[in-house]
N, C-alpha and C positions, 0 to 999 in steps of 0.2 A: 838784762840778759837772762836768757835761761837755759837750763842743764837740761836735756832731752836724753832720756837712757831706753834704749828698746829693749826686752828681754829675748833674748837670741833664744834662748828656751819654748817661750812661749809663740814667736813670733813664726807665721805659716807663712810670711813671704806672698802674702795675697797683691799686696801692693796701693791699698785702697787709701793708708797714709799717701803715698805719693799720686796719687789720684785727686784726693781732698784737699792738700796741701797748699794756700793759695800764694805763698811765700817760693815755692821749691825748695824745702828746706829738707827732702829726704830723695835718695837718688837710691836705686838699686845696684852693688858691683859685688862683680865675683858670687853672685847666687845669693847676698845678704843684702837686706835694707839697710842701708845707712844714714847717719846725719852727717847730711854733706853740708848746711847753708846754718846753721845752730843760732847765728845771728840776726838772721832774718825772721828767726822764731817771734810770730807778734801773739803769741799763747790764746789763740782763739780755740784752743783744745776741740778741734774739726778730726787733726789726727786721732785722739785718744777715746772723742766719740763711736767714730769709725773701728775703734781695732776693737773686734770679735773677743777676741784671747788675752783683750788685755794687757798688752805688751808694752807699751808705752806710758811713760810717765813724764812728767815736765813740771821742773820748780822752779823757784825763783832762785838765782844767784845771789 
């Protein structure tokens, strides 16, 4: 399993995580990206590629 932490600071809400994502493992609610599916996480790091700003991180549990 692993811990996905997005930085709400950093993170511009482009949505291209949930774009790239081939799991659905981030949904957008309420105007913020979320980890909705964390489980489903198979760490092909496609998200962390993708994000511009950096926002995202994923470790190992």
């Amino acid at each position: 399993m692993y811990l996905i932490v997005i930085d709400e600071k950093k993170c511009t809400i482009c949505g291209e995580c949930i774009n790239i994502c081939p799991n659905e493992v981030y949904k957008l609610e309420a105007g913020h990206v979320i980890v909705a599916n964390a489980t489903d996480c198979s760490n092909c790091q496609s998200c962390v590629s993708m994000c511009e700003p950096q926002a995202i991180t994923i470790s190992e549990v």
